[in-house]
N, C-alpha and C positions, 0 to 999 in steps of 0.2 A: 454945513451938513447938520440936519438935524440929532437930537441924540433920542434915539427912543424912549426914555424913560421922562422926558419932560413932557411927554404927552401924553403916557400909561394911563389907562384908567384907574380907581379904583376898582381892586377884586368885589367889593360888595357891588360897584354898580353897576358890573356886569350878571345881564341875568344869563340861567342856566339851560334856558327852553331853546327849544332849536331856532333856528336866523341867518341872517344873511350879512356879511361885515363890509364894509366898505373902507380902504385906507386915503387918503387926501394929502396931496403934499402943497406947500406952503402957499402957494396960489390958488386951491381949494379944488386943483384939477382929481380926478377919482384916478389913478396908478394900479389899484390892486381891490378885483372882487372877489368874497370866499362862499362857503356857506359852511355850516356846521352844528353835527347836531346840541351838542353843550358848547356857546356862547362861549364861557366863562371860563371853560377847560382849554378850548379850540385859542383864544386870543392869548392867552397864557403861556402861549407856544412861543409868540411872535418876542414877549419883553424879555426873552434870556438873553445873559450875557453875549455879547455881540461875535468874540470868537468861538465860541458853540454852535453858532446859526450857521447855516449852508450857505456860500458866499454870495449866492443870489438872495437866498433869504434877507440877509445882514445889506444887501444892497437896498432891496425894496424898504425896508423900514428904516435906514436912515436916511430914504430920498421922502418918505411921508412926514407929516407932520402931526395927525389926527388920524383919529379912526372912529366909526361911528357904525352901528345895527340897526336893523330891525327885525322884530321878532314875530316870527311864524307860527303857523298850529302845528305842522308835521312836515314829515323830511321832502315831501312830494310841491309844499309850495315852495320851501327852501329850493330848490333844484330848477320851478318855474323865474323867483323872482331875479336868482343868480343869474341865468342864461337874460334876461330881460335888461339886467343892471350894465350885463357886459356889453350886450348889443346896443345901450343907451349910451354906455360912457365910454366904449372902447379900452379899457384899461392896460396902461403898458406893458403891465407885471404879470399879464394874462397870457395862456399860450392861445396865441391865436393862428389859426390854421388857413392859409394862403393856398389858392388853385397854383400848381403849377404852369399852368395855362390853363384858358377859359374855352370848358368844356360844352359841346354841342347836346341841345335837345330837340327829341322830337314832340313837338308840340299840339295842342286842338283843342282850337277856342270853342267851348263847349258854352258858353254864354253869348254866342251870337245866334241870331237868325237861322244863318247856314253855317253849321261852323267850319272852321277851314283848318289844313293838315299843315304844318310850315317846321323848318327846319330853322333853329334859331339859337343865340348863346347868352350869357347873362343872369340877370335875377328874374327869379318867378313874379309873374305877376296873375291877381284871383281871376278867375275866371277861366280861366283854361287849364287844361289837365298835361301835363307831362310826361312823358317817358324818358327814359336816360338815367344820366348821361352816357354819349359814344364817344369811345374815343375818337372817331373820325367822321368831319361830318361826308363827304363821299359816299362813307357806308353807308350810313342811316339814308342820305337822297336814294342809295341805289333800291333798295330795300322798298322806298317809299313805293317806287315809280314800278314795281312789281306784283307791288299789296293792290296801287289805283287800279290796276285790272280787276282786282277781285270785288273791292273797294268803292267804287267810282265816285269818291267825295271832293268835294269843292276843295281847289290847292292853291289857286288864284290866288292873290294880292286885291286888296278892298278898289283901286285903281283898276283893276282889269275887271272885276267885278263889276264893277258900276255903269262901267262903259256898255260890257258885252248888254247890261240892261237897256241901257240906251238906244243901241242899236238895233235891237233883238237878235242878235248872231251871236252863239257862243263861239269861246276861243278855240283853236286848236285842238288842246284836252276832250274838250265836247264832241268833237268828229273822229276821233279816233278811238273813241269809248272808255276814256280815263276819266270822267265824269259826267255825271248824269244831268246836267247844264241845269244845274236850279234857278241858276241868272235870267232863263229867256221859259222858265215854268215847264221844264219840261219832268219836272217833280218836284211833288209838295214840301213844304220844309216838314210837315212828320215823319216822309219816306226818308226821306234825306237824312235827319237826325236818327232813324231806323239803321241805314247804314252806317254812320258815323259812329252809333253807340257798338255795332258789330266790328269795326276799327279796334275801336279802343279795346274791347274784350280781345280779342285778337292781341296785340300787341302787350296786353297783361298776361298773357301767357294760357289764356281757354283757346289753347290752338285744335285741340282734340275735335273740340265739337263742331267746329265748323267744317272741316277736315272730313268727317264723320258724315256730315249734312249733305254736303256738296259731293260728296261722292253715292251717297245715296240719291240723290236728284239728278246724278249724272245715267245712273244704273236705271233711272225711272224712265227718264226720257228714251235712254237708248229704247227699251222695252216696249216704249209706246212710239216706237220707227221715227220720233224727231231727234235725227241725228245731226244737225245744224244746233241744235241746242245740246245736246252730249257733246258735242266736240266744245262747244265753249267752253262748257261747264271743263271737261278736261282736260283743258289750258289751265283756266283758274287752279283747278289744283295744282297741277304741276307748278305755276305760278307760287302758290303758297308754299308745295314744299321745297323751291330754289328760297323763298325767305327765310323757313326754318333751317334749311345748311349751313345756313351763313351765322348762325347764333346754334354753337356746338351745346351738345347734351354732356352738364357737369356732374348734376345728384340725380340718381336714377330714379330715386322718388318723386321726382315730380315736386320738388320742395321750393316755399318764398324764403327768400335769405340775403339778409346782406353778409355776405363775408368781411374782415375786416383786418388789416394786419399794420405791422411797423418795424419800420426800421429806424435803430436809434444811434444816437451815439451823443457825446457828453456836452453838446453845442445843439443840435440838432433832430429833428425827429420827424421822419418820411411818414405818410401814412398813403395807403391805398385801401379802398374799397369796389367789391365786385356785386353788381346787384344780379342777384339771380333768382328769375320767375319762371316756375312752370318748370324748372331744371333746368335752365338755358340761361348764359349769362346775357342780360339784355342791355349791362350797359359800366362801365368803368368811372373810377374819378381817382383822382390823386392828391394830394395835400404834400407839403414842407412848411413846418413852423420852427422856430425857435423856442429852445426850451428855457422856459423861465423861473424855474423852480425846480427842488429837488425830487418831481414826481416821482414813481418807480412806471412801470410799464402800467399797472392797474389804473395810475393814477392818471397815466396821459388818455389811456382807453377814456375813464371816466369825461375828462376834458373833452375826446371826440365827439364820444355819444351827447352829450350833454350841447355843445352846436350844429352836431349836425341834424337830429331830431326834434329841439324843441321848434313849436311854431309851424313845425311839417303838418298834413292835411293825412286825415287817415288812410290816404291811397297810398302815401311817399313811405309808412312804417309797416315792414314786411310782420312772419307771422315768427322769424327766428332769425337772432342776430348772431353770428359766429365772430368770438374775439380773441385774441391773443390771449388776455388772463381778465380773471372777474374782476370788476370796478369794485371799491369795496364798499359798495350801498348796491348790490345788483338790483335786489327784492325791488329797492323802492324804484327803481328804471324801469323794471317790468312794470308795476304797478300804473305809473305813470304812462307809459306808453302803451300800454293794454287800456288805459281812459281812453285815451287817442284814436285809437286803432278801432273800438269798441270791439276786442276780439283780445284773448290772451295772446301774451309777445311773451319769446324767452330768449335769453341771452344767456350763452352757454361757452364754454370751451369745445370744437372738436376734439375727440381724441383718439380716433379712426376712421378708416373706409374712405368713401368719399370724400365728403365733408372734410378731414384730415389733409387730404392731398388737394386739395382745394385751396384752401388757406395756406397752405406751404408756394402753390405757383403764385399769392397774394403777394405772399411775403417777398418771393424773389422779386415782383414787381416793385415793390416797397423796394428794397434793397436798390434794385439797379434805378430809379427813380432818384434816390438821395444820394446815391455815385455818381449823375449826370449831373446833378443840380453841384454838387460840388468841385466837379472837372469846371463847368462853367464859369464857377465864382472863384475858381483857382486860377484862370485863364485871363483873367480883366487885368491889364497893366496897370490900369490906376488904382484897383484895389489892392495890388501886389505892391508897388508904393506904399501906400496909404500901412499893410502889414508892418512894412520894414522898418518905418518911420514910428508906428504906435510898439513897437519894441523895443528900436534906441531910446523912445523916449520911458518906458517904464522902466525900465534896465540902466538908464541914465549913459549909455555908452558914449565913445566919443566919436565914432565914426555910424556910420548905418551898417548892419551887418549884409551885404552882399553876399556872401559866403557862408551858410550855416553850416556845419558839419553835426553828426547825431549820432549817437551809442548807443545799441542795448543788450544785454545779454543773453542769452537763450541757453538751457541743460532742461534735463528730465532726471530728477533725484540725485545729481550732480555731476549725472554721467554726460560724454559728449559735451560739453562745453564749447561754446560758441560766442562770437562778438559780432556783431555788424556796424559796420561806416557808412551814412548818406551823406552823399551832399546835396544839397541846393543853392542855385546861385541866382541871383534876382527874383528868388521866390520862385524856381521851379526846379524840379529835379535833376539834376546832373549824375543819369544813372552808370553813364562811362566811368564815375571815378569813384561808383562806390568802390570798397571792401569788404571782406572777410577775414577774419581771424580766428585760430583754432587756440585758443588757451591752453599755455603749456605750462605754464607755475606751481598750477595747483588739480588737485584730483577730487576736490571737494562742489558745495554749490554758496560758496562764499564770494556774491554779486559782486559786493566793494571792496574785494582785493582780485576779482577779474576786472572788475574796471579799470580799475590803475594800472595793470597789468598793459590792459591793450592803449589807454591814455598813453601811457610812459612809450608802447613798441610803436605807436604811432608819430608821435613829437620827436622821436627819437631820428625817427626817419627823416623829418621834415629838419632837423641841425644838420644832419649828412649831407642831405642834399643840396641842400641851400649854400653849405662851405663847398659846393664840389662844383655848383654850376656855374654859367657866366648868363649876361642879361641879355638879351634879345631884342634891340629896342627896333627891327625892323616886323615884328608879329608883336600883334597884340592880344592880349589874353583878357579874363572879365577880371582879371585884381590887376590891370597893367601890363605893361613891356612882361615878355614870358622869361623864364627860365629854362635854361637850356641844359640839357648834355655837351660840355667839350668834345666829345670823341664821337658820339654820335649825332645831334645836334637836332636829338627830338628832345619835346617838352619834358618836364619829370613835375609829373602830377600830383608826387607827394611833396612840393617843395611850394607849396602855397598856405598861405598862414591863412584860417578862417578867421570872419570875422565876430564867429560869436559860435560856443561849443554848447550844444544841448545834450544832457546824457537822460537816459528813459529812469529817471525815482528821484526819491526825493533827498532830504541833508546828507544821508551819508555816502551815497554814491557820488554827488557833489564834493563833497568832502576828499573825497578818493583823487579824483579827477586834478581837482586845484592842487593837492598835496604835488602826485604826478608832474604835472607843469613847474612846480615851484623847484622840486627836485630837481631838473632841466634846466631851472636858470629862465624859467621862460615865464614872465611876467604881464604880456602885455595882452593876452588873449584871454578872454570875458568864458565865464562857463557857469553855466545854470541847470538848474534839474527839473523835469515837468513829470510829475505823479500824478497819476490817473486816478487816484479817486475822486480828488475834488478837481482837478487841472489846475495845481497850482505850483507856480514857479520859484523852486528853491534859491536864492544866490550864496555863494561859501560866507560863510561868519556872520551869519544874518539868520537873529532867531526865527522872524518870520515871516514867511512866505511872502512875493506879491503876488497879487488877485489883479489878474488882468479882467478888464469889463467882461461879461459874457458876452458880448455884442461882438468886444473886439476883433478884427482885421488881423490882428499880429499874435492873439491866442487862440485863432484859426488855423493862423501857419504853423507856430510853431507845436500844436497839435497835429496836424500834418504831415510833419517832418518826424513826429515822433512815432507814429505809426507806420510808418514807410521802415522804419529802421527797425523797429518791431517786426514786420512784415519779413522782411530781409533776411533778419536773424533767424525765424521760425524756417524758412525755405532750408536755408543750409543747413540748422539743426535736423530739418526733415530728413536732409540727404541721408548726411552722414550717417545719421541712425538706422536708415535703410539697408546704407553700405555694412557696418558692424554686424548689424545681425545675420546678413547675409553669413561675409564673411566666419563669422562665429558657428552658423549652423552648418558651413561645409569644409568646417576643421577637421570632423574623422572620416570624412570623405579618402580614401585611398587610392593615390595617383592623381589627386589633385594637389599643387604645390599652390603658395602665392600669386604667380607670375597668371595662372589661368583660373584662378577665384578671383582674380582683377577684370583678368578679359570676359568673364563670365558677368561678372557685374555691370562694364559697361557695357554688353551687348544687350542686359536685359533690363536694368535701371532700376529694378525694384525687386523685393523680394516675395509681392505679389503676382506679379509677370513671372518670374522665377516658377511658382508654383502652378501657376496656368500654362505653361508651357509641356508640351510632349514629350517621349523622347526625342521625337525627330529630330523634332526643333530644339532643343537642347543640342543634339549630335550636331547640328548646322554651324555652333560655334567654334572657330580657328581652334583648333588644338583640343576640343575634346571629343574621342571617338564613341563609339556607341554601349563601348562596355560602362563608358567613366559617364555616359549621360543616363548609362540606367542607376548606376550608383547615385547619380549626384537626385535623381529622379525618386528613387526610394528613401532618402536620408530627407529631402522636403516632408515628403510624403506622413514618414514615420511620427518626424518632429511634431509634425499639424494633425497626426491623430493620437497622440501622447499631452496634446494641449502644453508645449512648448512656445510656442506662437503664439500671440495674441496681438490687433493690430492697439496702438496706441494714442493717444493726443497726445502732442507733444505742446501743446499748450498748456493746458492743465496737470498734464501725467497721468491720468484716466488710463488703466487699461481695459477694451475694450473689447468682451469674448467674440469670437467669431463662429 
């Protein structure tokens, strides 16, 4: 492994003008392109001390061996030659943005002869003009075979084409008046590309005007008694406006916009984009890349914009880009793409109205977009393997952990106190055996003395049972022959040893945990801690961390596994803290005991539902009559206009006015 600083440059003979870096490792392959406005400040970054650097950072430069610039006049070539370097040399260390699947275009070779309409997927090629992408190509043929009425442009294949020349008979299309049969002359190619160029406008979103046109031409005809050509004509509209229902009105302005949003997480990074023309979304796309560096959200924005626009054709760059957060060179992106465009382009944050809730139904695309894509990659047996196997082996275990079990803790200012148990067994959730636990030790928000707490009441469990049961060698279980009840002679689910303990932080909650076990006599089970800042994996008596690859399979899972248990904890913290406050706010309720602030809480589950309820419906509950439901009715009421109430995150402890 290289050491970075045998290849450092000298500080002086790095210049200080803006450029573009290139890293090389030992085979002279290119790994890593940047750009930056001070050279000299910007690479200065990369030779720090190795445990300072972000563990992808400290990865890339001790896989390079060299590094090497060149130097620009301003931040706008910098930004051309970077996207040009990537797209030359493909560099590892780059995030590169991956179609989820390859999306459909509506296409029209506007450099042929006649040009023709066709539905197709792939990479652009010059000469023809674009729309899209759709998510589905069905839609966009339906759409097409609607517009050819109004339209009637050549849709043929250059093979049906040639032929219908040959013969002089047009195809089918031609007799039924979905084209104006250019093939056998029965219009000129100027009329033709007349029509064609009214497509394209059309389908860029100038729906108004022809909409406008054709209804007045409809109205002309009628007037002048040719009602065989009014009724055409009022087909064709109708025809146009079933095209436009099918593409919903999002910005009521009438606005061009790419929307843009992401979903991230500390492996991974969803993005989705909505193009929207004329105020109508015209067309979707989706990306999943790997994150390769410690961007922030500006930073990966940056990355987007930066491949998805350079090289674009001034059609492809709308006149407003909506983003999750400013890239932090916007000015010179506008700049740059206002060259392009030759029109000003802004790129902007939403932060209301439309536009606002626009980018939010993005974002849920994003969102559920990188939850599919990771069910899938959850789901591959051989990549589940492959997990189990690259964590015995950085963990050095002596068996594969089949059995993972995962900790985390969950309060709110150290109230309600909560634990949750996952397991996974062959790398997938075994949600029958999780648990819950209510911390009963302590009154405080003292994590690594609840960890040991629930570590110690759970192992505790697992020596009871294990001395209580007998072995079952005619059922088999995923660790073996099962373990049974004598007396009953069902399984006991707490009488299996994991093969590897994950608890959610880092050395000291580890510390806790092993302590726990040792106190128990219990020796032979592995426990490690994954902290979310960086994802790195703690093991007891070990100053530091290991750094599983970012790539990794097995710091996929046990990332995973750590948010599932995270997940878990936060539920039941939900509850309970629902339950309390209820509970608490219909303590001077009179003639309400225990026994029916219980039944009152599960019949209504929340203390939001509590408060939207009537009396009626309050009175509908087993045992509270109508006096005790206008009581319990007024005492909500009182508390939530005294601003007693507020709802809360129980993530953060945010309280949150309502």
């Amino acid at each position: 492994m290289p050491d970075p600083q045998s290849y450092r440059p000298k500080a002086g003979d790095i210049p200080t003008q803006p450029g573009v870096y290139r890293f090389r490792d030992p085979k002279g392959r290119v790994i890593y392109v940047g750009k930056a406005i001070n050279l000299r400040q910007r690479l200065a970054n990369y030779f720090q001390p190795i445990p300072s650097l972000h563990p992808r950072t400290a990865t890339m430069v001790t896989t390079a061996a060299s590094v090497e610039w060149t130097v620009v006049n301003n931040d706008i070539e910098a930004l051309q030659l970077e996207y040009t370097w990537i797209k030359e040399f493909d560099p590892r260390f780059n995030v590169k943005y991956r179609d989820d699947k390859s999306y459909p275009w509506l296409a029209v070779t506007v450099s042929e002869d006649f040009p023709r309409v066709m539905v197709g997927r792939g990479a652009k090629r010059k000469g023809t003009r674009y729309f899209g992408p759709y998510g589905h190509a069905w839609a966009i043929r339906e759409t097409v075979d609607i517009l050819l009425r109004v339209f009637p442009m050549r849709s043929c294949s250059n093979g049906v084409f040639k032929r219908s020349q040959q013969i002089g008979r047009p195809c089918l299309l031609g007799y039924i008046d979905k084209c104006t049969a250019p093939c056998v002359g029965n219009i000129s190619a100027e009329e033709h590309r007349e029509i064609v160029d009214d497509f394209c406008d059309f389908m860029a979103g100038h729906t108004s005007t022809f909409t406008k046109r054709i209804e007045k031409e409809m109205y002309a005809a009628s007037e002048a008694l040719d009602f065989e050509k009014a009724a055409r004509l009022r087909d064709d509209l109708a025809a146009m406006q079933r095209a436009l229902e099918k593409q919903a009105v999002v910005l009521g302005d009438g606005a061009d916009a790419d929307v843009i949003a992401l979903a991230e997480d500390p492996l991974e990074v969803g993005v989705q984009i909505f193009y929207v023309r004329g105020g109508r979304i015209k067309g979707q796309r989706g990306w999943v890349a790997d994150r390769m560096d410690d961007a922030d959200t500006a930073g990966l924005v940056e990355h987007f914009l930066l491949q998805l626009y350079a090289g674009e054709d001034a059609e492809a760059i709308p006149r407003e880009i909506l983003v999750p957060a400013l890239p932090p060179e916007h000015e010179t992106f506008e700049e740059l793409l206002s060259d392009v465009r030759r029109a000003k382009v802004r790129i902007r944050v939403p932060q209301r109205g439309d536009k606002k809730t626009l980018q939010e139904t993005v974002e849920n695309n994003a969102k559920q977009a990188l939850a599919l894509h990771k069910t899938k990659r959850a789901s591959d047996l051989t990549t589940r393997n492959r997990a189990l196997e690259e964590i015995q082996e950085a963990l050095e275990l002596d068996e594969v952990p089949l059995r993972i079990e995962c900790y985390d803790i969950s309060h709110l200012q150290g109230t309600e106190i909560v634990a949750s148990m996952v397991v996974f067994e062959d790398g997938l959730a075994r949600k029958s055996e999780y648990r819950r636990f209510i911390i009963k030790g302590q009154d405080g928000s003292d994590d690594v003395k609840a960890m040991h707490e629930v570590i110690t009441r759970r192992f505790k469990r697992l020596l009871d049972e294990q001395s209580t049961s007998i072995v079952s060698t005619e059922v088999e279980g995923a660790n073996g022959p099962m373990l049974v009840d004598p007396e009953t002679g069902r399984p006991r689910k707490f009488a299996y040893a994991p093969g590897l303990v994950v608890v959610d932080g880092g050395a000291p909650q580890v510390a806790a945990a092993q302590r726990a076990l040792v106190e128990l006599g219990i020796n032979d089970i592995p426990v490690v801690g994954l902290a979310k800042r960086l994802e790195e994996v703690w093991v007891p008596e070990e100053e530091d961390p290991v750094i599983l690859p970012r790539s990794s399979e097995g710091l996929y899972l046990l990332q995973r596994v750590r948010d599932e248990a995270h997940r878990f904890a936060i539920t039941h913290h939900r509850g309970r803290r629902s339950k309390s406050m209820v509970e608490s706010l219909l303590d001077d309720v009179p003639g309400l005991g225990e026994v029916r602030r219980k039944t009152l809480m599960k019949h209504f589950g929340s203390l939001k539902k509590l408060r939207a309820a009537t009396v009626d419906e309050i009175a509908q509950v087993p045992g509270i009559g109508p006096a005790t439901a206008t009581s319990i009715k007024t005492a909500v009421e009182q508390t939530a206009k005294n601003g007693k109430v507020s709802a809360i995150n129980v993530t953060t402890g945010e309280i949150i006015e309502e």
